[in-house]
Each structure stands twice: as structure tokens, then as C-alpha cells.
C-alpha angles and dihedrals in degrees: 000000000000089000105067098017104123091054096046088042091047085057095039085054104046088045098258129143128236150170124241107203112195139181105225094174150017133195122194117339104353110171096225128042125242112281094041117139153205132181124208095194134199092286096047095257125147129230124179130354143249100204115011090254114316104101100007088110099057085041089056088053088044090048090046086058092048105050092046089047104031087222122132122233133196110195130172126214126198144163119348102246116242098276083053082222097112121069111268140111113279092194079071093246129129137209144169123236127203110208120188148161116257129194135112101280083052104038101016086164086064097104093050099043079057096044089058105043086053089051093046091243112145124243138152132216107207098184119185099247100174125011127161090234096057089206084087102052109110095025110130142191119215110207132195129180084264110014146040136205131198134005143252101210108284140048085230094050087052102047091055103046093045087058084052108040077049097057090044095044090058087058094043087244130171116197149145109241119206109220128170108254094271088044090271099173091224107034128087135236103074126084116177117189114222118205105192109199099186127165109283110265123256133257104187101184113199108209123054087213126143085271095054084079103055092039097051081053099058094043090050090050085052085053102252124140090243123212131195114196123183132156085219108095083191101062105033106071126137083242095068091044114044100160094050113111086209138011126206138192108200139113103280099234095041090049078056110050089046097053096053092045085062084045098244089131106091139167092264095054117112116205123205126193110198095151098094095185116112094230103060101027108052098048086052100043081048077064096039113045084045083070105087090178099065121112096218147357126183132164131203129224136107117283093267089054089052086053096046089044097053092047088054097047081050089058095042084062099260110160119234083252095042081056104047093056074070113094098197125191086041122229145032122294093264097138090241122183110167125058092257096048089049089051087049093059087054095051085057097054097048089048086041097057090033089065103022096260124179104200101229124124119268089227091072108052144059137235133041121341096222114057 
């Protein structure tokens, strides 16, 4: 729903129906993740996309018939037959697709929910997407760290979904959970769909260095709340970084440690050493591949600086495993030269170990495209 959040909260303000349109679940090579959305409004407009094209068509005449109906519909959509005349993916993927009427009588928690995901506030929508009783399909929880609004149909059923939407809500997870019809953790029935709207992970890049600023736009462009943290005051302005959401000057380690002891170092960071010089990069790699929970660290520098470096962090004590969690020299074999093609080859890597990429081209291998 992010997505496509400011049009959908623009309708729901001005009292206008209209249909949210979600993917709540995917099978083999879907083209879109789960969570992704589309909105067939008032006037008939579209906004987003479920699939990037292949069944958007068949969801608009779904979310016509929603909105005219207020009745919710879960439908599926899988491989193209052979004539490709009938809806269908032709990538040979499949995937489910919650469609539902939205306006303020339906979602009233709507304004709030906004209100929270622009703040960065997190919050989770755990919305009834199959039940055998189809009186509870489209009820919805809405589940914050401390608090919860609204009700699926039993207290059990409550109770068990906002453990869950909790759990997934601390990783920044968006699934579809399997419950008995009364929330039973081990029967079947029930799918509930569950949107986390958490705040956007971190990239703390250590090195206000020509490359910084490529590197901070490209991790703003993937989404992240980007951070650029260097001792010199010289080098760390605003000015240089524009597409840094912060800007730091402090000593990188001790940015580092500081910002795990208040607990803003998460699974999901990824941390980026572009410093390459000994005094300010090993003391910072000693705090960060100490941090088991991190998503990524990589470090730049030439193959005789990696070796210089990991001799360094041996002697500093870090452990063959504790060393191995470290990606130097940074980045994918892109052949990279600028600043942005080299940021660019760092993205990749992150999004390669992230999904379990490979790197190689698509061209030369066989099989689906999405794992």
C-alpha cells in the first residue's frame, strides 16, 4: 500500500471509494513481490501495479466490481495457456491478489495508518484475506509495537495474529499467515495477510569521499535512510552529500558503537567502508563485524589493502568467522570505473546476498529468473 498511499489517502479524504488491489501472495517467478499494490479509484484511474503488466487488466475489472459491490474478492492468477489469450503470466509465475473496497465507513483507521508510515512510525495492517465464513473476510487488525485497533472476529483469533503481526513488524516483514478459523495456530482456513510498514532500513557509509555521494544516491533510490558519517568536518557537509538523509562528523567507530548502544543498528543496516585508511577502518570494522545482526558490510580498498586490513583486524583479536561476515573489496565485478558505476556494484552485492544472487547474467543461465 505505500505505494500507492498519497492517491488512496487523497479518495479516502475527500469521501471517495476505491479499490486496493494487493498481492498477498506469490508462487514461482512472480514478477512483483508480495505487498505490492494497484488502485482502480473513483474515476476509474489507476494507480500502481501488481504485476508490472501482465494481469492489471483483469485486477481493474475485479476492482470495478468491488468497488460497485463492496465485496471483497481474492482471486489467483497463473501461467498464460498456450493461445496466450487467456489471463494469465506468461513469466510462469503465480500469484494471489486481495482486492477490496476502501473508504472511510470500510477502513476508518485509514488516516492514522497514514499518518504513521509518513512519520516513520511502525505500524502493521493484518487484513482477513480467506475464511471459510465469508463474513470475516476484509476485517482487519491494525497493530502497532504497543497497541492494537479493530478486530477479526474472536478474541482467539486476535490474540494470535497480533503476536504474529508483532514478530513480523520487528523484522520489517510482509507475509501471508495460515490460522485455523477461530485463529487456531495449526489449523487451516484462515489466511490473514499481514502489510509491515516498518521504518526504512538503514545504509551508514563510513567515508565522505567522492564515492559517498554516489553511493548515498543510490541507497536513497533502494529505499534505505541513508547516513554519511566522517571525523573530517571538512569533508562531511550537507553540500558534498546531497542525497544523504544525515550527515555526521564523528569519529566512525565511535558513531557506531553509539548508535547500536541506543539500539538504531538493526538486521536489516547495511554498513559501507569507504574510508581505506587503517586509522579510521579497522577500529570501525573491530564494531561492526562484532554485530552478528547486520545485513551487510563491506569495505573498499585495492586487493593489497584487503590484505593489509585483514591482517590488521587478526591482530585486533577477530575471529575467521567474525571476518568472513566482511565483503572487501567491496562490490560486484561490474567493472566499475566512476563513482556511480562503482555504487552501483555495491548495490548489487547487497541485493545479491539479500536474495541469494548469484551475479551472473541472466543470458547465461537457465531456469526461472526469480528464486
Amino acid at each position: 500500500m505505500r505505494e500507492v498511499l498519497s492517491e488512496l489517502r487523497e479518495w479516502w479524504d475527500a469521501g471517495e471509494p476505491a479499490a486496493l488491489a494487493t498481492v498477498v501472495e506469490t508462487f514461482n517467478s512472480s514478477p512483483r513481490p508480495a505487498g505490492a499494490s494497484m488502485l482502480v479509484g473513483p474515476d476509474d484511474t489507476v494507480v500502481g501495479s501488481v504485476s508490472g503488466g501482465c494481469v492489471e487488466g483483469a485486477v481493474y475489472e475485479v476492482g470495478q466490481d468491488v468497488i460497485a459491490s463492496a465485496t471483497a474478492q481474492l482471486a489467483h492468477y497463473g501461467i498464460s495457456d498456450d493461445t496466450a489469450y487467456a489471463v494469465g503470466l506468461s513469466c510462469g509465475g503465480q500469484l494471489d491478489v486481495f482486492v477490496e473496497r476502501v473508504d472511510r465507513e470500510s477502513f476508518p483507521e485509514l488516516g492514522d495508518v497514514a499518518d504513521d508510515i509518513a512519520a516513520g512510525r511502525p505500524v502493521a495492517v493484518a487484513t482477513v484475506v480467506a475464511h471459510p465464513d465469508a463474513r470475516w473476510v476484509g476485517r482487519r487488525l491494525v497493530v502497532r509495537p504497543e497497541s492494537t485497533s479493530g478486530a477479526l472476529g474472536s478474541d482467539r483469533a486476535d490474540e494470535a495474529v497480533t503476536d504474529d503481526a508483532r514478530g513480523l513488524l520487528a523484522s520489517g516483514l510482509t507475509e501471508t499467515l495460515t490460522y485455523g478459523p477461530d485463529g487456531e495456530r495449526r489449523g487451516e482456513g484462515m489466511r490473514v495477510f499481514v502489510a509491515s510498514y516498518a521504518p526504512k532500513p538503514r545504509m551508514i557509509v563510513f567515508g565522505a569521499i567522492d564515492f559517498a555521494a554516489a553511493v548515498a544516491e543510490v541507497g536513497h533510490f533502494l529505499g534505505y535512510a541513508v547516513t554519511v558519517c566522517d571525523a573530517r568536518p571538512v569533508f562531511a557537509t550537507p553540500a558534498r552529500l546531497p542525497a544523504a538523509d544525515e550527515v555526521v562528523v564523528s569519529w566512525p567507530h565511535a558513531y557506531l558503537r553509539d548508535e547500536v548502544e541506543a539500539g538504531r543498528v538493526d538486521e536489516r543496516t547495511v554498513l559501507c567502508v569507504l574510508t581505506h585508511d587503517p586509522k579510521f577502518d579497522v577500529p570501525l570494522l573491530e564494531v561492526a563485524l562484532r554485530l552478528p545482526e547486520v545485513a551487510y558490510v563491506g569495505a573498499m580498498g585495492s586487493r593489497r589493502t584487503h590484505d593489509e586490513r585483514m591482517a590488521r583486524l587478526r591482530e585486533a583479536g577477530l575471529s575467521e568467522v567474525e571476518l568472513g561476515r566482511l565483503s572487501s573489496p567491496i562490490g560486484l565485478d561490474l567493472g566499475a570505473r566512476t563513482p556511480q558505476e562503482t555504487a552501483v556494484s555495491i548495490a548489487a552485492e547487497m541485493i545479491a546476498l539479500r536474495w541469494g544472487g548469484r551475479g551472473d547474467r541472466l543470458a547465461s543461465r537457465e531456469g526461472p529468473i526469480h528464486s
